[in-house]
DOLUM-316108 format. One record per residue: residue number from 1; residue in one letter; x, y, z of N, C-alpha, C, CB in turn. Coordinates in Angstrom, 1 decimal. Glycine has a CB too. Layout:
BEGIN
+-----+------+--------+--------+--------+--------+--------+--------+--------+--------+--------+--------+--------+--------+
: seq : type :    n_u :    n_v :    n_w :   ca_u :   ca_v :   ca_w :    c_u :    c_v :    c_w :   cb_u :   cb_v :   cb_w :
+-----+------+--------+--------+--------+--------+--------+--------+--------+--------+--------+--------+--------+--------+
: NUM :    A :      X :      Y :      Z :      X :      Y :      Z :      X :      Y :      Z :      X :      Y :      Z :
...
+-----+------+--------+--------+--------+--------+--------+--------+--------+--------+--------+--------+--------+--------+
This chain:
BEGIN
+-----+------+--------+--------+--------+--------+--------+--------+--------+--------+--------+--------+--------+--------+
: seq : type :    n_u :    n_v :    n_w :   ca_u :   ca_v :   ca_w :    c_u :    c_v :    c_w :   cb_u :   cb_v :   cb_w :
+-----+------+--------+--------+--------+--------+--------+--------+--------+--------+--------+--------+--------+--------+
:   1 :    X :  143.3 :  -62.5 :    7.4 :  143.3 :  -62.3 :    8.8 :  143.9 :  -60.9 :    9.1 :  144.1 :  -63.4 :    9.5 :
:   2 :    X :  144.9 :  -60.6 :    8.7 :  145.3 :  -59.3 :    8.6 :  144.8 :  -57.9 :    8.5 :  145.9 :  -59.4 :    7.9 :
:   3 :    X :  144.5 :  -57.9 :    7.5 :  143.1 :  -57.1 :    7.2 :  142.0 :  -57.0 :    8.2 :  142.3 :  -57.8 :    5.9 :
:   4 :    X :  141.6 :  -58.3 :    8.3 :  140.8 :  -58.1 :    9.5 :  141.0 :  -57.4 :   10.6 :  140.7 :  -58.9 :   10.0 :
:   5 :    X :  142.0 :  -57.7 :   10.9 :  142.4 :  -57.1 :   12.1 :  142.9 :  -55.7 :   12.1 :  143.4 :  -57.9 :   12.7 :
:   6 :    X :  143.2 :  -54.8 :   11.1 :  143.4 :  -53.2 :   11.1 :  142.4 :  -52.8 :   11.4 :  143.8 :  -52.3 :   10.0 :
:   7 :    X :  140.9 :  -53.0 :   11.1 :  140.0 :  -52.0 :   11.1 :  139.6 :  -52.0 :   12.8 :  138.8 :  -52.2 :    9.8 :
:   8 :    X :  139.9 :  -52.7 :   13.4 :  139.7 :  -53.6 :   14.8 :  140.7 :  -52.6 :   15.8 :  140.4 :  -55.5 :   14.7 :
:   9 :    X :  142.3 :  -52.3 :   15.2 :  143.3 :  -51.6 :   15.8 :  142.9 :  -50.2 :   16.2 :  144.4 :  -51.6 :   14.8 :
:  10 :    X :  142.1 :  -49.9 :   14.5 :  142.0 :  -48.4 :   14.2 :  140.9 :  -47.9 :   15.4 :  141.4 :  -48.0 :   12.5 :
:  11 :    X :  139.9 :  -48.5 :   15.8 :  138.9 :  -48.5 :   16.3 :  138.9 :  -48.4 :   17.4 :  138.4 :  -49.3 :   16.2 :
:  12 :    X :  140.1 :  -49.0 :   18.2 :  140.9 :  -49.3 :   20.0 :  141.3 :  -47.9 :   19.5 :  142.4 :  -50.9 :   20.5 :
:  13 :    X :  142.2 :  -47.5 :   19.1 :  142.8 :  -46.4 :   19.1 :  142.3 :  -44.9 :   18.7 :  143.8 :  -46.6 :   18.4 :
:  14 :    X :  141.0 :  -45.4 :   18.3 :  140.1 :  -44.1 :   18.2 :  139.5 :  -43.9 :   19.5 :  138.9 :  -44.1 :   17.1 :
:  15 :    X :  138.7 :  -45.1 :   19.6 :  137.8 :  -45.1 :   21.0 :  138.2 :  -44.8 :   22.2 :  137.4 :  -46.3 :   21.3 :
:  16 :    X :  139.9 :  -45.4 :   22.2 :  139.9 :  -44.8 :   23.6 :  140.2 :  -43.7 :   24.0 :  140.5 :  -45.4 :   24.2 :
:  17 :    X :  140.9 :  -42.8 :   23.5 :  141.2 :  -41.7 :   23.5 :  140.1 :  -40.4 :   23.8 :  141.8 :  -41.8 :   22.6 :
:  18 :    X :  139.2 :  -40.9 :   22.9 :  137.6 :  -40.6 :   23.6 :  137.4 :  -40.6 :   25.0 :  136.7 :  -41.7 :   23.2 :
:  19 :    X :  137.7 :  -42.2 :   24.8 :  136.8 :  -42.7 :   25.9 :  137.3 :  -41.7 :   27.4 :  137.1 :  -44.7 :   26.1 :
:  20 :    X :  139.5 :  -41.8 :   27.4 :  140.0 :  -41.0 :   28.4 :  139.8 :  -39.4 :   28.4 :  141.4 :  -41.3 :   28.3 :
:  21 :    X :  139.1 :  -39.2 :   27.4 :  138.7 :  -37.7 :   27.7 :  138.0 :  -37.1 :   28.2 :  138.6 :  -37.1 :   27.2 :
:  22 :    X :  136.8 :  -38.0 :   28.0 :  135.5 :  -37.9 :   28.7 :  135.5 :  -37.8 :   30.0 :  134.6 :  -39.0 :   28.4 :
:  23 :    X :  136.7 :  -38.9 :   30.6 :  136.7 :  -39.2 :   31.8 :  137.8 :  -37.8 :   32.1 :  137.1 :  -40.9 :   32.2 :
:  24 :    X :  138.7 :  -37.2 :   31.8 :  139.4 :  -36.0 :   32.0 :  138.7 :  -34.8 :   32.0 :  140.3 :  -35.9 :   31.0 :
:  25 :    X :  137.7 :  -34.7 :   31.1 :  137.0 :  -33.2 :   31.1 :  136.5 :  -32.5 :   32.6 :  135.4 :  -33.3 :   30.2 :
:  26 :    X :  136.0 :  -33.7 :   33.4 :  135.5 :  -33.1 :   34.7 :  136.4 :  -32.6 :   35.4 :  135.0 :  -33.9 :   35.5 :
:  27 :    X :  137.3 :  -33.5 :   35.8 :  138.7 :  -33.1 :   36.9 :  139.4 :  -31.8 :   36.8 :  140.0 :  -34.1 :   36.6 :
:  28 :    X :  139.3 :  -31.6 :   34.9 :  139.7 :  -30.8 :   34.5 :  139.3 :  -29.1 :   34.6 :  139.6 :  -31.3 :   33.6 :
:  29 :    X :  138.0 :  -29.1 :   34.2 :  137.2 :  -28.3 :   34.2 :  137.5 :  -27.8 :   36.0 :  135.6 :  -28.9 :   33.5 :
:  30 :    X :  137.1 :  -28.9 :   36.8 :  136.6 :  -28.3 :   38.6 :  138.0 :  -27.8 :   38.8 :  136.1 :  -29.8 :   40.1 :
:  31 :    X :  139.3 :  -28.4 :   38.0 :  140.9 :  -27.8 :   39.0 :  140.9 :  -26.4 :   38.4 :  142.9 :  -28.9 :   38.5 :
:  32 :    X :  140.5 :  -26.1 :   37.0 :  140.4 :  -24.9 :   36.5 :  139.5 :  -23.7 :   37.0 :  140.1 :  -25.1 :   35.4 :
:  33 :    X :  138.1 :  -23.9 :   37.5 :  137.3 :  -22.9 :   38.1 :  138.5 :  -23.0 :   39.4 :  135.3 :  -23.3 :   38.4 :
:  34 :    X :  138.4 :  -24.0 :   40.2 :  139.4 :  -24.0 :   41.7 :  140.5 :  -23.2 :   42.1 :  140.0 :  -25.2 :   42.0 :
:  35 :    X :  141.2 :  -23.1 :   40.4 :  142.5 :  -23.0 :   40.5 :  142.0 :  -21.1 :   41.0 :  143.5 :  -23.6 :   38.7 :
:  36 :    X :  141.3 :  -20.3 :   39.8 :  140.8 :  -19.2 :   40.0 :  140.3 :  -18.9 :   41.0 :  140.2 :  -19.0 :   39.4 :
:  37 :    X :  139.5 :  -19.5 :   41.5 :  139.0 :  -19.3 :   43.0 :  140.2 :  -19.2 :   43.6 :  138.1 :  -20.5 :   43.7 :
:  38 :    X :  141.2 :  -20.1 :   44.0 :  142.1 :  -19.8 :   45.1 :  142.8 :  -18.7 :   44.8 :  142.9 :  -20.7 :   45.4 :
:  39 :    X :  143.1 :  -18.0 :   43.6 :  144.0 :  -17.0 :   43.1 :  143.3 :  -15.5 :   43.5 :  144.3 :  -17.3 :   41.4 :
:  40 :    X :  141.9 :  -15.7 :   43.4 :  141.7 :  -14.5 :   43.9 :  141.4 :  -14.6 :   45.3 :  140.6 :  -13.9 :   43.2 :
:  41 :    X :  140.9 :  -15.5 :   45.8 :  140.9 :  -15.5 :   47.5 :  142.5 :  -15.3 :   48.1 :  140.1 :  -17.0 :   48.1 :
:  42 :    X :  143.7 :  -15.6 :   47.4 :  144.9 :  -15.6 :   47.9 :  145.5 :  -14.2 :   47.5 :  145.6 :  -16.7 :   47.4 :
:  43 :    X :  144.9 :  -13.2 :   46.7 :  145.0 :  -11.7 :   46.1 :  146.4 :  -11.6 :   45.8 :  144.5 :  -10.4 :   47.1 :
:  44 :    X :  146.8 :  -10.5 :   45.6 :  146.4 :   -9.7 :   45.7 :  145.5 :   -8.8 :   44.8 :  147.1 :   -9.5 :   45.9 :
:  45 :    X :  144.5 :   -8.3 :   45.1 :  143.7 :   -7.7 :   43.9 :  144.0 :   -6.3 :   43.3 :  142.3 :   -7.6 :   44.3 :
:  46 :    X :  144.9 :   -6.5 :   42.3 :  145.6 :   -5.1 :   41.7 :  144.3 :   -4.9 :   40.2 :  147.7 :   -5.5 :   41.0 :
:  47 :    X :  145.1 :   -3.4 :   39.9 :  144.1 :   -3.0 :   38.9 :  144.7 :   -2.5 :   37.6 :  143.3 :   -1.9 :   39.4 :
:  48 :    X :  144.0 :   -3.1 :   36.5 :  144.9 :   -3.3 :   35.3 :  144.0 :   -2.3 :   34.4 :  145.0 :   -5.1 :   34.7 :
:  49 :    X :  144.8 :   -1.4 :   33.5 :  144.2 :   -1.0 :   32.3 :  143.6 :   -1.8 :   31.2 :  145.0 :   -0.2 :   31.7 :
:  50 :    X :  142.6 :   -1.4 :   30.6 :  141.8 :   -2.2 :   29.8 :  142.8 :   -1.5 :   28.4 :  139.9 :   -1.9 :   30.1 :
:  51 :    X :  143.6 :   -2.6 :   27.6 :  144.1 :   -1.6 :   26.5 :  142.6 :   -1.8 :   24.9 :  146.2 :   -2.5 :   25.8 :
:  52 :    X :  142.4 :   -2.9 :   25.2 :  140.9 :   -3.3 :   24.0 :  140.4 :   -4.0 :   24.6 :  141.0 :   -4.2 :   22.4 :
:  53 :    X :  139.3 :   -3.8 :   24.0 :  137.9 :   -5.0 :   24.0 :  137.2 :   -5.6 :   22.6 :  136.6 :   -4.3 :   24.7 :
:  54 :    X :  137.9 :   -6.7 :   22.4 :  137.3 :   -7.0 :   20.9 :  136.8 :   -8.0 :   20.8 :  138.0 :   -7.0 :   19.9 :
:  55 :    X :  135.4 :   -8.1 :   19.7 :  134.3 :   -8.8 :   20.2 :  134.4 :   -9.8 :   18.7 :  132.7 :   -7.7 :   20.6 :
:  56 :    X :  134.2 :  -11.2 :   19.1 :  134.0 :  -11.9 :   17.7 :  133.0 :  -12.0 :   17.0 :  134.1 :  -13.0 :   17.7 :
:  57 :    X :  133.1 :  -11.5 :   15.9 :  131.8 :  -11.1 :   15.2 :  131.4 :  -12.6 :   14.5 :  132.2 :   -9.7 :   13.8 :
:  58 :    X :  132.0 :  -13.6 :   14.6 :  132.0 :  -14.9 :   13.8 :  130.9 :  -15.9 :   14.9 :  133.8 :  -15.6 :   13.5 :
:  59 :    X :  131.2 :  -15.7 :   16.2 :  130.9 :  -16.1 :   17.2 :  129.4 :  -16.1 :   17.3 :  131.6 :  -15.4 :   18.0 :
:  60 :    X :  128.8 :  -16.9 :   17.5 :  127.0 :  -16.7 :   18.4 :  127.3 :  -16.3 :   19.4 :  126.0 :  -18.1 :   18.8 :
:  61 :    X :  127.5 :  -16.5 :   20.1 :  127.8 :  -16.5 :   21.8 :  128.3 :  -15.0 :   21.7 :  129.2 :  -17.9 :   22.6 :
:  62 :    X :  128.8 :  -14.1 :   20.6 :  129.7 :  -12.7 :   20.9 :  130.6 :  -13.1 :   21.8 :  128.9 :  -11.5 :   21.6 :
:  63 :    X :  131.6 :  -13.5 :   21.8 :  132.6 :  -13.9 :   22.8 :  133.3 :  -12.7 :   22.6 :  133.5 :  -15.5 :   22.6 :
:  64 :    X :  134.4 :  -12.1 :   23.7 :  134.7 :  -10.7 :   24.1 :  136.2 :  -11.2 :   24.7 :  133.6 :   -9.9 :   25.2 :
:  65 :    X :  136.8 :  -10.6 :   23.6 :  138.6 :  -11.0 :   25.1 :  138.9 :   -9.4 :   25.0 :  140.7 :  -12.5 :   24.1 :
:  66 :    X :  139.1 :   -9.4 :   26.6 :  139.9 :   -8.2 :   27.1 :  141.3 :   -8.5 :   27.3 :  139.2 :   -7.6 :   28.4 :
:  67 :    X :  141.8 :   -7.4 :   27.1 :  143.1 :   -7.5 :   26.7 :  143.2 :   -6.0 :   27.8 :  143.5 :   -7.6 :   24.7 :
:  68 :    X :  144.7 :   -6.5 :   28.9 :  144.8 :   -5.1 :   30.3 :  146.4 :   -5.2 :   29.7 :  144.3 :   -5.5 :   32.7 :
:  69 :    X :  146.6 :   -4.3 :   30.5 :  148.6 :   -4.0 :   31.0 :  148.7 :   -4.9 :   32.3 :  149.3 :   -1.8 :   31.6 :
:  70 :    X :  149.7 :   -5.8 :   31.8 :  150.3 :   -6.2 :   33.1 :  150.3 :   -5.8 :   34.1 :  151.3 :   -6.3 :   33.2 :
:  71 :    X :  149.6 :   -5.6 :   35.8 :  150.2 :   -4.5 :   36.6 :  151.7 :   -4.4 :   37.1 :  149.4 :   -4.5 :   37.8 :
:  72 :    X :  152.5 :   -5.3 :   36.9 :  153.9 :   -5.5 :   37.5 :  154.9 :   -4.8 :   36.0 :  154.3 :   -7.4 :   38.0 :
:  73 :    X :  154.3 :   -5.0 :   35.2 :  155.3 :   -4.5 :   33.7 :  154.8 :   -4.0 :   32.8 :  156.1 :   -5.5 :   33.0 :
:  74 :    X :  153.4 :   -3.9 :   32.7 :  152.8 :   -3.4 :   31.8 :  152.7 :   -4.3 :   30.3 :  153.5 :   -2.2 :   31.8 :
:  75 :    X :  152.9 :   -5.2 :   30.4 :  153.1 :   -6.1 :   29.1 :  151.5 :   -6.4 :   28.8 :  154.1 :   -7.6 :   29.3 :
:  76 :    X :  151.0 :   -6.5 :   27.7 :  149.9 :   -6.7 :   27.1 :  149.2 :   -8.3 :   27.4 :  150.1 :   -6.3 :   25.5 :
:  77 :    X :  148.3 :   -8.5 :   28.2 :  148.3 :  -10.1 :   28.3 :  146.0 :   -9.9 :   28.6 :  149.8 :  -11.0 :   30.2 :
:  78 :    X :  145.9 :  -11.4 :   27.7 :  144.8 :  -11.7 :   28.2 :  144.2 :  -12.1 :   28.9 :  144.4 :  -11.9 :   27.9 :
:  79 :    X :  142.3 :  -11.0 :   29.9 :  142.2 :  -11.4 :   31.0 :  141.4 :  -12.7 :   30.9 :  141.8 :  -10.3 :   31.8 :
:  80 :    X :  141.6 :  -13.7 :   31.9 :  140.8 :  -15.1 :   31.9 :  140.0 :  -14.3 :   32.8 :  141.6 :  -16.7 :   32.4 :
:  81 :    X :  138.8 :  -14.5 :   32.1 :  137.5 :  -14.2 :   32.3 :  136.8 :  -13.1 :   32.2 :  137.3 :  -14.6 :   33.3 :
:  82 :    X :  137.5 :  -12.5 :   31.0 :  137.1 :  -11.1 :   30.8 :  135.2 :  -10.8 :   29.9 :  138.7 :  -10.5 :   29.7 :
:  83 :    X :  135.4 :  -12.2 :   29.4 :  133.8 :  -12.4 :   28.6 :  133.1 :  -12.0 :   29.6 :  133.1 :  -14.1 :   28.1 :
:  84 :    X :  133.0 :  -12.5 :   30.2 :  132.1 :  -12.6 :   32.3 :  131.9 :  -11.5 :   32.4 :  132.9 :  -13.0 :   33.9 :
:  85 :    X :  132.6 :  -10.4 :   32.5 :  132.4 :   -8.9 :   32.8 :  131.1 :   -8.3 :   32.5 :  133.3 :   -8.1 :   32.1 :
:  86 :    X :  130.4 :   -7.4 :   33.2 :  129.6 :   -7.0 :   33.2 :  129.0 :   -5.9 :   33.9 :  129.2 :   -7.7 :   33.2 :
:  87 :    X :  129.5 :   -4.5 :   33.8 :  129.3 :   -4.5 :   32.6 :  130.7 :   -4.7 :   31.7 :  128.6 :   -3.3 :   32.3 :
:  88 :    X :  130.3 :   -4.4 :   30.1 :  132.0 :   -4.8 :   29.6 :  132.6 :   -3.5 :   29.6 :  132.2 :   -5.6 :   28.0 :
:  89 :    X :  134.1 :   -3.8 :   30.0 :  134.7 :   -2.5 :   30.0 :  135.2 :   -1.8 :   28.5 :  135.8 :   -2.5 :   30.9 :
:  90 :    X :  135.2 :   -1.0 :   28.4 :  136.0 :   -0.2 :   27.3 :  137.8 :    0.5 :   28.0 :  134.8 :    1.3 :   26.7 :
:  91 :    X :  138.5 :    0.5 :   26.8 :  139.8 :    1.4 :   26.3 :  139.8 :    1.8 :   27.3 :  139.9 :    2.4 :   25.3 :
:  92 :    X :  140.7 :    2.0 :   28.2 :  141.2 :    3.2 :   29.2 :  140.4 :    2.8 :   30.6 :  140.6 :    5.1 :   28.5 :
:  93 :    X :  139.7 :    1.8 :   30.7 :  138.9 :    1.7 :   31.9 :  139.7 :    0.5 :   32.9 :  137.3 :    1.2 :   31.4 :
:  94 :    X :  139.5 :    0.9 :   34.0 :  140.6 :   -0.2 :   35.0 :  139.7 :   -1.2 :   35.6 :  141.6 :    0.7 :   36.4 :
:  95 :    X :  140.3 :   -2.4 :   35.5 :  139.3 :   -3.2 :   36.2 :  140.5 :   -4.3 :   37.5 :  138.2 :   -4.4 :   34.7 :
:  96 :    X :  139.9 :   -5.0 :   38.2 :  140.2 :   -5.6 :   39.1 :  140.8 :   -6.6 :   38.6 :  139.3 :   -5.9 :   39.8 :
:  97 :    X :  142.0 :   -7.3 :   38.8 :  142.8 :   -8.5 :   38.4 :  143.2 :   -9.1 :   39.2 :  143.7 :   -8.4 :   37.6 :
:  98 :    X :  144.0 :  -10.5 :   39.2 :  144.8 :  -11.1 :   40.0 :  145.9 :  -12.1 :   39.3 :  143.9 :  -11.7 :   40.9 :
:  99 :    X :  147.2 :  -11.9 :   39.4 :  148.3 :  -12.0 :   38.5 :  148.9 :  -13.4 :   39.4 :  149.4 :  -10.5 :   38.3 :
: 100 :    X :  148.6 :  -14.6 :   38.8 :  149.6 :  -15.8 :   39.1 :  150.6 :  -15.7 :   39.6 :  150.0 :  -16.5 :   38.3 :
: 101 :    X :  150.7 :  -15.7 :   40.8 :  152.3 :  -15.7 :   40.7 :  153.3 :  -16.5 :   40.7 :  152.7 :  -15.3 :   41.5 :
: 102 :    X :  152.8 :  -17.6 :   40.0 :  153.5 :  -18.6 :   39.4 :  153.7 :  -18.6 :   37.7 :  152.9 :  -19.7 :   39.9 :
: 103 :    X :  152.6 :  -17.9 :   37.0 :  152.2 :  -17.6 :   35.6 :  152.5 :  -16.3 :   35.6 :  150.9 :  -17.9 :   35.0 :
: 104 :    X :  152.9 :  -15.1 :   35.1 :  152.3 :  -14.1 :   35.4 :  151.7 :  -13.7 :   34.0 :  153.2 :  -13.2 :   36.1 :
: 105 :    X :  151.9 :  -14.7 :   33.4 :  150.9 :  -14.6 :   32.0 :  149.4 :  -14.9 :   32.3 :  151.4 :  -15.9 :   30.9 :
: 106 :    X :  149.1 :  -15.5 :   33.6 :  148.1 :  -15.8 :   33.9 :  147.1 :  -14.4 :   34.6 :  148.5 :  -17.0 :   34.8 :
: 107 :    X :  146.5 :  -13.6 :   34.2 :  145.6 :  -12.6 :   34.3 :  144.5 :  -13.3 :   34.9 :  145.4 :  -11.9 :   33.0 :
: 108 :    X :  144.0 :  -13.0 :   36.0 :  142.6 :  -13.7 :   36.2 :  141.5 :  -12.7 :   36.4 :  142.7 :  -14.6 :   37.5 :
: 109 :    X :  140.2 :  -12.1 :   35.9 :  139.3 :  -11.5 :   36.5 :  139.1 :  -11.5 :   38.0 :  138.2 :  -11.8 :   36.1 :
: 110 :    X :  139.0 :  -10.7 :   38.5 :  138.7 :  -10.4 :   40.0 :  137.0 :  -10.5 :   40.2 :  139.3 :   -8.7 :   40.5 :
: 111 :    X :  136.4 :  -10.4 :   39.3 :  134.9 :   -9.6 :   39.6 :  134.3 :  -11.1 :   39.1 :  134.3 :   -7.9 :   38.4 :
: 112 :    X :  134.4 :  -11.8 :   38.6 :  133.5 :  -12.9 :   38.4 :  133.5 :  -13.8 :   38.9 :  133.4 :  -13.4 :   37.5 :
: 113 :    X :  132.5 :  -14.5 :   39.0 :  132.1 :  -15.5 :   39.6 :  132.2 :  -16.7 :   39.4 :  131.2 :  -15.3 :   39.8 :
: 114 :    X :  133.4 :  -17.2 :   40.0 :  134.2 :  -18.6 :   39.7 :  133.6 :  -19.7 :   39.5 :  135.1 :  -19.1 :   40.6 :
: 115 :    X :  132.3 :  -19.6 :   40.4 :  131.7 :  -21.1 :   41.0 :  130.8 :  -21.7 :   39.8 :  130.6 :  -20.8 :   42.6 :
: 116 :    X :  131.0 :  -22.8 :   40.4 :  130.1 :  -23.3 :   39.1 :  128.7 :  -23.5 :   39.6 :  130.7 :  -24.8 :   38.3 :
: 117 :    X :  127.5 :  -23.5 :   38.6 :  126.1 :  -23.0 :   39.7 :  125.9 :  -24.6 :   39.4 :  124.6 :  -21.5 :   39.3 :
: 118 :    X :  124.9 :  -25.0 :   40.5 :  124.8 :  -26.3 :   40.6 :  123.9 :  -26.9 :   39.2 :  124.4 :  -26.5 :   42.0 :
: 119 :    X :  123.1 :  -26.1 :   38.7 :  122.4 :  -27.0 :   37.2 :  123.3 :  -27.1 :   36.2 :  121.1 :  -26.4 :   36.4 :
: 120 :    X :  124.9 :  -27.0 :   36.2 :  125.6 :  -27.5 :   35.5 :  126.6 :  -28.9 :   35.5 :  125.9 :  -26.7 :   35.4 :
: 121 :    X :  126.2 :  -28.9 :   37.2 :  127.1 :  -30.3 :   37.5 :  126.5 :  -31.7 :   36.5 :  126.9 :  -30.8 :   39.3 :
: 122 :    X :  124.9 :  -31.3 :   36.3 :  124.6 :  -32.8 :   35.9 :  124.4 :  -32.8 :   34.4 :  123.2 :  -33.4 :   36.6 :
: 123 :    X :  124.6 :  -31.6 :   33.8 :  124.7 :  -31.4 :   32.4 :  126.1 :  -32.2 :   32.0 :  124.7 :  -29.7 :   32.2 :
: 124 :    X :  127.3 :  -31.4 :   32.2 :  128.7 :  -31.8 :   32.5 :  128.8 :  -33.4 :   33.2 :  129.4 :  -30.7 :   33.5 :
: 125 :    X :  128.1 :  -34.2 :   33.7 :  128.1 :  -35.0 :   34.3 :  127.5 :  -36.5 :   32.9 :  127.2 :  -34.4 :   35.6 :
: 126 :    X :  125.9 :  -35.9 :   32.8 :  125.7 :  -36.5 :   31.4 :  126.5 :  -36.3 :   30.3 :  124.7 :  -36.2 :   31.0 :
: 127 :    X :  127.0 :  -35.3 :   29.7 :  127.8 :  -35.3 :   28.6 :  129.2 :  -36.2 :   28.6 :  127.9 :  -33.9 :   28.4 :
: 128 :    X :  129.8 :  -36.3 :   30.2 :  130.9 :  -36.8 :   30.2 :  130.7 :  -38.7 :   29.9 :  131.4 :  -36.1 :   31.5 :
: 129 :    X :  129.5 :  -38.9 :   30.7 :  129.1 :  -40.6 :   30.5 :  128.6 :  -40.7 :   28.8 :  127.5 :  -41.2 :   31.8 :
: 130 :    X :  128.1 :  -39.8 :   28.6 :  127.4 :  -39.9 :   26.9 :  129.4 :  -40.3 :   25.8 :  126.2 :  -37.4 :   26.2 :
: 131 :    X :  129.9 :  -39.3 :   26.6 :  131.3 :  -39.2 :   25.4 :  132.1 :  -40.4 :   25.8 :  132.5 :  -37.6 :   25.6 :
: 132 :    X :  131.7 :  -40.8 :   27.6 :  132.8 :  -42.3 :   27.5 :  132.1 :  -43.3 :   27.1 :  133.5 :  -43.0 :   29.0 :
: 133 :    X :  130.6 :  -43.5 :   26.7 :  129.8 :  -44.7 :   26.5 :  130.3 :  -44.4 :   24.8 :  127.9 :  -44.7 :   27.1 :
: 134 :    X :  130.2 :  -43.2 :   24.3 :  130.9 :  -43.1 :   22.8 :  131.7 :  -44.2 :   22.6 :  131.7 :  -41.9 :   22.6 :
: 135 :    X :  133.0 :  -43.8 :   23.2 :  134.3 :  -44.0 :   22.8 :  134.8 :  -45.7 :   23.6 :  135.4 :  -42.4 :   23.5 :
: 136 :    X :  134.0 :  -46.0 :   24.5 :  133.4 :  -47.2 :   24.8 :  133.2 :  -48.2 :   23.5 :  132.1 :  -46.8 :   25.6 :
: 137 :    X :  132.0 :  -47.8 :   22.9 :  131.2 :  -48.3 :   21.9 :  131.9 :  -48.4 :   20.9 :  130.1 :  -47.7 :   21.7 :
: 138 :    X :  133.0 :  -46.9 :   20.3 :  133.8 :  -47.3 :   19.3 :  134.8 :  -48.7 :   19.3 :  134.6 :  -46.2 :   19.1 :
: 139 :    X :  136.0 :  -48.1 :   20.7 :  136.8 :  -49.0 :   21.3 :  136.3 :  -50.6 :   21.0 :  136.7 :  -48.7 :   22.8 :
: 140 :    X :  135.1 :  -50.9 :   21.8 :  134.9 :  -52.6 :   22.2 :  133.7 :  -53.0 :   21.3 :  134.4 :  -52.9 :   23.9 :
: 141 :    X :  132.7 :  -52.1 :   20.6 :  131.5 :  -52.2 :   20.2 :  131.6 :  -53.4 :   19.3 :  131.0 :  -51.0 :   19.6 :
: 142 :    X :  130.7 :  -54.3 :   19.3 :  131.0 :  -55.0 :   18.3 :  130.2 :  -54.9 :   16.9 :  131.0 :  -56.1 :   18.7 :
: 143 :    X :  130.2 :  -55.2 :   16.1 :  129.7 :  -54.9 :   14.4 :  129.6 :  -53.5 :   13.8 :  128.2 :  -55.5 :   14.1 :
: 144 :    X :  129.8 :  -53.1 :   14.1 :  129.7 :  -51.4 :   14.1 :  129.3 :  -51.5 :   11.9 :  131.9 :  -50.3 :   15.0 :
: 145 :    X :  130.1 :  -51.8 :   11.7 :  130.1 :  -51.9 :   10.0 :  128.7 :  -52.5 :    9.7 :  131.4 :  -52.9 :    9.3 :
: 146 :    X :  127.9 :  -53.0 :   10.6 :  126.7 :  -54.0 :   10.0 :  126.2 :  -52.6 :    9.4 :  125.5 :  -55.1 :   11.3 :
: 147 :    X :  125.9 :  -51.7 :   10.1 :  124.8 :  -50.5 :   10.0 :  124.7 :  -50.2 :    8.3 :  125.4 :  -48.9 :   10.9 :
: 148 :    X :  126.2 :  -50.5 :    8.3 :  126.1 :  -49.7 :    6.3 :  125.7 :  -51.2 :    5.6 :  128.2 :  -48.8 :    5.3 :
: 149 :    X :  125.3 :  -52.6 :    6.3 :  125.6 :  -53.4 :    4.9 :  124.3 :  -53.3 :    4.5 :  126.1 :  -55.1 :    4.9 :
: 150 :    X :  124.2 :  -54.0 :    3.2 :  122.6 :  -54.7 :    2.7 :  122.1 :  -55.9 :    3.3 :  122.7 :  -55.2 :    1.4 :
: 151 :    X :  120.9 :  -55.7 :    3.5 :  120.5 :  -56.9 :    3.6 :  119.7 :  -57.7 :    2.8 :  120.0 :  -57.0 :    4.6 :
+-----+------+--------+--------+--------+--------+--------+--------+--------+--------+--------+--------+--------+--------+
């Protein structure tokens, strides 16, 4: 009986954690574009040196992190949403920022475009019901082990 019952435990404790993420990703994702939106509509829009631009060569996507000076201290910090840029800036080039003023580690692009366009709500929307029906199915599913027996 014992036995029985671990592989049953392991299963609740995989699944659900799944299952609560799936349901977390959205909330998540919208307080994050939002959060940006309000930060640059609340400005101030100062202008930061670009110290690098370095591009991941490992990456498909070429993902790009820009890296400015602080405008308040000059400290080296990365800009959230510097991929977005377009064009991309190089060394020595000043671009538009907006500094948390609750983070000031928080760098935000000024120039991009926060919003999310609407043919991604239902993308993000399906993937989120696909990952809780997952972690659903691990959690409560029943026989899940039949798949590998013999018959």
């Amino acid at each position: 009986m014992g036995l029985q019952v671990l592989p049953r435990i392991v299963r609740v404790l995989v699944g659900i954690p799944i299952a609560l993420g799936a349901l977390a990703i959205l909330p998540l994702g919208i307080s994050s574009r939002h959060h940006n939106q309000q930060l640059i509509a609340n400005g101030p829009i100062q202008h930061a040196e670009v110290l690098s631009v370095t591009q991941d060569k490992w990456s498909k996507s070429h993902k790009v992190t820009v890296t400015v000076t602080r405008p308040s201290d000059g400290v080296p910090v990365e800009v959230d949403g510097g991929n977005q840029l377009d064009p991309k800036p190089v060394a020595g080039d000043r671009i538009d920022v907006v500094v948390d003023p609750k983070d000031p580690s928080d760098v935000v692009a000024a120039q991009v475009d926060w919003s999310i366009p609407w043919w991604l709500w239902p993308f993000v929307i399906a993937v989120s019901l696909l990952m809780l029906t997952i972690g659903l199915a691990i959690a409560f599913g029943r026989g899940s082990g039949r798949l590998f027996q013999r018959r």
